[in-house]
Every structure is written in C-alpha cells, then in structure tokens.
C-alpha positions as CSV (number, residue, x, y, z in Angstrom):
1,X,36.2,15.6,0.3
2,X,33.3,17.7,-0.1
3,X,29.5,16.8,0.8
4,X,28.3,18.5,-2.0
5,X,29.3,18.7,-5.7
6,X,30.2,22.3,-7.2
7,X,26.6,21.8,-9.3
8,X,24.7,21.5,-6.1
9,X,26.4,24.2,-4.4
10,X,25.7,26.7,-7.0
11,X,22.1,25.6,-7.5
12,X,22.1,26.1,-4.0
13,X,23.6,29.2,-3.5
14,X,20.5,30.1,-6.5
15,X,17.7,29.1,-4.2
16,X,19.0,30.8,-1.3
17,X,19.7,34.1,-3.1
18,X,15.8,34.0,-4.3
19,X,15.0,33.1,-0.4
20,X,17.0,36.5,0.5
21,X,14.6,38.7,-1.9
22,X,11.8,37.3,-1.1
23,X,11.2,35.4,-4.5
24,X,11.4,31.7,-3.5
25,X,8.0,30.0,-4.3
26,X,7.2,26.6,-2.5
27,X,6.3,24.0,-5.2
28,X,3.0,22.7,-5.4
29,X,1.3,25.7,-3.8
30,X,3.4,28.7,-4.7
31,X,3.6,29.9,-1.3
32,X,6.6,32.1,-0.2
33,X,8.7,30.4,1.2
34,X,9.8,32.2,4.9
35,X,11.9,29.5,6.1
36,X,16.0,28.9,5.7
37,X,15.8,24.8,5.8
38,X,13.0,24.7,3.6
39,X,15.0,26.5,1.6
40,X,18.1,24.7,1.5
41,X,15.7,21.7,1.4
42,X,14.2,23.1,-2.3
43,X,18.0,23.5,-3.2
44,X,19.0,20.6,-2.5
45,X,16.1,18.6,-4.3
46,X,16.0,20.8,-7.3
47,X,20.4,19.9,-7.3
48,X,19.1,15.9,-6.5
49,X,16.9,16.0,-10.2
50,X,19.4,17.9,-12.0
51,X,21.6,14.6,-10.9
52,X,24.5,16.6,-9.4
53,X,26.5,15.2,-6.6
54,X,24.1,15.5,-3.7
55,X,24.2,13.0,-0.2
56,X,21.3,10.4,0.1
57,X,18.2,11.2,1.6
58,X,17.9,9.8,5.2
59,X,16.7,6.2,4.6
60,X,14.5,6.9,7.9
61,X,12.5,9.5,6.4
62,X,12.0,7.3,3.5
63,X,10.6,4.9,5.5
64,X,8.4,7.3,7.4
65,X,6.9,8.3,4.0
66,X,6.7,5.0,2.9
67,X,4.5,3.8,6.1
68,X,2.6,7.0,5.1
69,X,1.3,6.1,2.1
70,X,0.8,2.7,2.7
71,X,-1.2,2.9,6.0
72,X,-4.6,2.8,4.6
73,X,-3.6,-0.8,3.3
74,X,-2.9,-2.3,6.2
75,X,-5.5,-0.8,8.5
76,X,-8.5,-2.8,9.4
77,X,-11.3,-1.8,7.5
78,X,-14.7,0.0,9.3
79,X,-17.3,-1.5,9.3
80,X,-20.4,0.3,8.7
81,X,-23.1,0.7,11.2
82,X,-21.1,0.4,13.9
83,X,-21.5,3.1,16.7
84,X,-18.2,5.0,17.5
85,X,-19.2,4.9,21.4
86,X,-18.2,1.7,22.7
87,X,-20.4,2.0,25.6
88,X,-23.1,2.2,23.4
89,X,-22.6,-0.2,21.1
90,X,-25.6,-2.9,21.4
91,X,-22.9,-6.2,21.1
92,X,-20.4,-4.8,23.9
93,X,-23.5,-4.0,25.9
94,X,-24.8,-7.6,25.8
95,X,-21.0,-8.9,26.5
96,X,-20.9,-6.6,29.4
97,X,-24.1,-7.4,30.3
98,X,-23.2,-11.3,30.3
99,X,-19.5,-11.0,32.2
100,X,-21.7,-9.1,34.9
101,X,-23.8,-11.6,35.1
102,X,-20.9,-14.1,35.6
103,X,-19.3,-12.6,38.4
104,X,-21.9,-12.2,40.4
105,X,-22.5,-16.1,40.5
C-alpha cells in the first residue's frame, strides 16, 4: 500500500522539479526556496488542499502550534509599573528587608 496517492505524487514530483530550477517560491514571502524538506513540505500541503491522498500531519506538531497560538491566553498578565529588576523592586525590597530582620532575632 502506498503512503501517498498518485495525485500527491505528481504534485509532488511538480514542486520538486520547480525546487531543481530554481523557481520554487515560499508562500507568504516569495522567498526562494533553497531547501529539499521545505520543499517536499510545500508539495505535500499544496497535494493536502487539493484533497489527494496524503498521511496526517503529526498530531504533535499540531499541538505545538496549538500551544503557540494560545499562549498569550493563558499567561499571567504584566502588570504595569512594575520594575523588571527584582532586586530593585520597592515590595521585594521591604520583604527582604523584613525576613532579614527575622532571622536575626
């Protein structure tokens, strides 16, 4: 059984013979492209919308992607006015200040 339908290999096949001359363009940029995997990797998503018979993406990467995005969600939000130093930052300074005091007695 074959990985990859005889629509995907031929779009494929495309995509690398543009790679070979030179001619392969990266999507959103239109940068050559100058690496093999990247190329295969345009191949095989250009085959993936057409809806030809391509494996499924790596559910890890998905996830990867997915935690990506949605970082900025779940990350605590700064608060402003606070100094990036801890050391300097007046309320650590007074804690510090106090658990010093504490050990000494």
């Amino acid at each position: 059984m074959t990985k990859y339908g005889p629509k995907a290999q031929k779009k494929i096949s495309k995509v690398m013979h543009e790679f070979g001359k030179g001619k392969l363009k990266s999507g959103t940029s239109g940068k050559k492209v100058t690496s093999q995997k990247q190329a295969v990797a345009i191949g095989i998503s250009e085959a993936r919308r057409e809806g030809d018979k391509v494996p499924r993406q790596n559910r890890m990467i998905d996830k990867k992607r997915l935690l990506r995005k949605t970082d900025h969600l779940t990350r605590p939000p700064r608060l402003e006015g606070v100094v990036k130093n801890k050391m300097m930052n007046p309320i650590r300074k007074k804690k510090m200040s106090e658990s010093k005091k504490e050990s000494k007695k």
